[in-house]
C-alpha positions as CSV (number, residue, x, y, z in Angstrom):
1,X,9.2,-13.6,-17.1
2,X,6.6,-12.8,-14.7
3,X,5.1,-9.3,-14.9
4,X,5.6,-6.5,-12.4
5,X,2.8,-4.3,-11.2
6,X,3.6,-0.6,-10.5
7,X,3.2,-0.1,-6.7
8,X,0.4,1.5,-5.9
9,X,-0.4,3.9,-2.4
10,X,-3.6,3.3,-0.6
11,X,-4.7,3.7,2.9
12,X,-5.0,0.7,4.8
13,X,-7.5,-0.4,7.5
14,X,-5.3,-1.8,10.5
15,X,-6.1,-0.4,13.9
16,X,-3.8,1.0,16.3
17,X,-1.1,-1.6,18.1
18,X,-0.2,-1.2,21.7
19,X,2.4,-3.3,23.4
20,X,0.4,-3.0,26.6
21,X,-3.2,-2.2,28.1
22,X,-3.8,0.4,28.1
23,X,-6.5,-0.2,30.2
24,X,-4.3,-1.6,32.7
25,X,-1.5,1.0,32.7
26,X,-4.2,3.8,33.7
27,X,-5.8,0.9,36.0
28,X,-3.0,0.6,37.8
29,X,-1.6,3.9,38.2
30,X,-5.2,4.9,39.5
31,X,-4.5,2.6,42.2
32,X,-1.5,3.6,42.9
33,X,-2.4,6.6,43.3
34,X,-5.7,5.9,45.7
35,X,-3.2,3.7,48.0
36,X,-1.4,6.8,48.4
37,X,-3.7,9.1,49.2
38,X,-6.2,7.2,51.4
39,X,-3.8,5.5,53.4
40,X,-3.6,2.2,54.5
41,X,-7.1,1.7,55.8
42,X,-8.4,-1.9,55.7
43,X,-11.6,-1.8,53.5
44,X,-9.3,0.6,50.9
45,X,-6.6,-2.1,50.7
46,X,-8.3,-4.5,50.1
47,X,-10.4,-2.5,46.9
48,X,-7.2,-1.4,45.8
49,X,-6.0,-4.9,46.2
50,X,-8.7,-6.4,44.5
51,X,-7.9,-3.7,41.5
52,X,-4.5,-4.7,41.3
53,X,-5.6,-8.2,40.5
54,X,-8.1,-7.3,38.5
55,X,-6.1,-5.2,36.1
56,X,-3.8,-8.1,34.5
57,X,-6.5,-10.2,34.1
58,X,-8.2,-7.9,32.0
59,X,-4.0,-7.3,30.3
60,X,-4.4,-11.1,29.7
61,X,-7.9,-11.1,28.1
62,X,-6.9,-8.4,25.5
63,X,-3.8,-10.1,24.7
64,X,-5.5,-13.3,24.2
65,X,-8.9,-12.7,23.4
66,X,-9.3,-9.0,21.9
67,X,-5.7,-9.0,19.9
68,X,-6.6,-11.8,17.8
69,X,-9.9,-11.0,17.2
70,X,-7.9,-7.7,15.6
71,X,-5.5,-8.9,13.7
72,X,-8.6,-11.1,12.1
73,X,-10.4,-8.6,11.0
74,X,-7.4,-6.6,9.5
75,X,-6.7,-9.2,7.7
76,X,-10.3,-9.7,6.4
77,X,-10.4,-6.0,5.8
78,X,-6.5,-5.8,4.1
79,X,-7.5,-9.1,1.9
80,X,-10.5,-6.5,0.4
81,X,-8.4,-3.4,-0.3
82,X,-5.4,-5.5,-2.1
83,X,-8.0,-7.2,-3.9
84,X,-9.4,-4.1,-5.3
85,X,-6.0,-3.1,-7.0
86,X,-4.6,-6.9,-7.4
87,X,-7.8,-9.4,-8.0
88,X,-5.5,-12.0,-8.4
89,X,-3.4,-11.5,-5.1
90,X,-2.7,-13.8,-2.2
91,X,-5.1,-13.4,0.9
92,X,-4.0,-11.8,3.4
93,X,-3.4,-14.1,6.7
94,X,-3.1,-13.0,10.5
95,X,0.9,-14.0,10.6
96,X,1.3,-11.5,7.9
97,X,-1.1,-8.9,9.4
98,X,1.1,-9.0,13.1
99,X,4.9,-9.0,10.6
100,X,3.3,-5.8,9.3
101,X,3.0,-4.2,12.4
102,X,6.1,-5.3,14.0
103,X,8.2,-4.4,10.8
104,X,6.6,-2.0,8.7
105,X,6.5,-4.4,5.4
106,X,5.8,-7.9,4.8
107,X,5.9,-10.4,2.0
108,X,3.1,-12.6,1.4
109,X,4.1,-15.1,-1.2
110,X,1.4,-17.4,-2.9
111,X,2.1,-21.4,-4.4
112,X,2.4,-20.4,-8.2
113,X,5.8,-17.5,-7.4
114,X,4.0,-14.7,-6.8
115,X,4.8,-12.5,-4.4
116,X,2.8,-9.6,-2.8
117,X,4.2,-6.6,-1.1
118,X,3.6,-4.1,1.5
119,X,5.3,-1.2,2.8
120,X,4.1,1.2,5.8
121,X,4.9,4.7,4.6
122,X,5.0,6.0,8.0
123,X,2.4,8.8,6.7
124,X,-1.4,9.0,8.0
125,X,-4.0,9.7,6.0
126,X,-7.6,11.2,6.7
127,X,-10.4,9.3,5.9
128,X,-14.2,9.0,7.2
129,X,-13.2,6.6,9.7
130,X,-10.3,8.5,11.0
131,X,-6.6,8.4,10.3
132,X,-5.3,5.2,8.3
133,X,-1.8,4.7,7.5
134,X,-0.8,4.9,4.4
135,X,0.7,1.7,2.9
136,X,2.7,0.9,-0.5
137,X,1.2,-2.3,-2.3
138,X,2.9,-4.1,-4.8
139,X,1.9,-7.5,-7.0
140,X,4.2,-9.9,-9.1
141,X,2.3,-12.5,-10.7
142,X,4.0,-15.8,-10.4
143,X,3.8,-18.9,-13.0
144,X,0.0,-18.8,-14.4
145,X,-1.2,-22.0,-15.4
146,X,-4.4,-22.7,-18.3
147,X,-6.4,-23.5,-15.1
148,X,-5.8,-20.6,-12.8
149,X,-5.5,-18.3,-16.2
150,X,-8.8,-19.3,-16.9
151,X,-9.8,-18.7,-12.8
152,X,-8.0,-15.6,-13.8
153,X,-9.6,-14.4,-16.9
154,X,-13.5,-15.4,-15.4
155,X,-12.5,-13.2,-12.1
156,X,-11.6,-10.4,-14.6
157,X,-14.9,-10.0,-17.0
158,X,-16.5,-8.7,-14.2
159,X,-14.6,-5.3,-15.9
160,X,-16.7,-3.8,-18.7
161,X,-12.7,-3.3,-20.7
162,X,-12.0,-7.0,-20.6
163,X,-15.2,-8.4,-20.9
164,X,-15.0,-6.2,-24.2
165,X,-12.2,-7.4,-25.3
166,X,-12.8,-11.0,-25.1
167,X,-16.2,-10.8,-26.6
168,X,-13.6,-9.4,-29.5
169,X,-11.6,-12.2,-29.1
170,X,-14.1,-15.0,-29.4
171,X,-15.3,-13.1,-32.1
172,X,-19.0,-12.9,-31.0
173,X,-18.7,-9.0,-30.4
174,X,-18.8,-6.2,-33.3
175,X,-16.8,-3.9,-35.2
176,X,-12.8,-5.0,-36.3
177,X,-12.9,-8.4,-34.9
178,X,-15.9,-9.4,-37.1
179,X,-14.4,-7.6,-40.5
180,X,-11.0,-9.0,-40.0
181,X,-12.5,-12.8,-40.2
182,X,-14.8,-11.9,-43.3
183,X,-11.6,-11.0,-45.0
């Protein structure tokens, strides 16, 4: 039976969704508001015209170029923090990254039954970079074959506690594991 790993809460690095410009909300209200108080005088329909167009386009280049170029790199960026807590955890990908922020929580599961969790709290925390929200994480390693336990166990020595311990095991470090062989 697979094992369960106790949650952990950690800040995570997404940045802020809008459903809209906001470039092109203010954009446009400025406009509407300069068509109302100039009047309509040729040369200032015509700029206010030309700012009404101008606005959506720039709607249309976030949503297309600046959105996914976000979700990327909070992706990238909550790959690293689950992998500090959960080595062996499923990256991270931009379908999941968009389900968090549309749902709160998302599942990411990987080929071998695990499953990764995580939960928005709802809280904010400080940090040097400003508010993050705060997010539950959760790992449940799935089926571990001798090859990806092995993936697994080199991945891990980089720990000073299990690279002890196998040193220990093999039988090349010293102390107990050396006296209980010469018995």
């Amino acid at each position: 039976m697979p094992a369960q790993i106790q949650p952990v809460l950690v800040t995570v690095p997404l940045s802020p969704r809008h459903p809209y410009s906001v470039r092109t909300i203010v954009g446009l209200s400025v406009s509407a508001v300069l068509f109302l108080l100039m009047g309509a005088g040729d040369l200032t329909t015509l700029i206010i015209g030309f700012g009404l167009l101008v606005h959506p386009v720039q709607a249309a280049t976030d949503k297309m170029i600046l959105w996914p170029r976000q979700d990327r790199a909070d992706a990238e960026a909550l790959t690293r923090v689950v992998r500090e807590y959960f080595y062996n955890a499923p990256a991270v990908d931009v379908k999941a990254v968009r389900e968090l922020a549309r749902t709160r929580q998302v599942q990411v599961n990987d080929d071998s039954g695990g499953q990764l969790r995580i939960g928005l709290t709802g809280r904010r925390k400080p940090t040097a970079a400003g508010t993050r929200p705060e997010a539950r994480i959760s790992f449940k390693c799935g089926d571990v074959g001798l090859m990806d336990f092995d993936r697994l166990l080199q991945n891990a020595e980089g720990d000073p506690q299990v690279r002890r311990a196998t040193d220990r095991m093999r039988g090349t470090g010293t102390g107990a594991a050396e006296t209980g062989t010469a018995a």
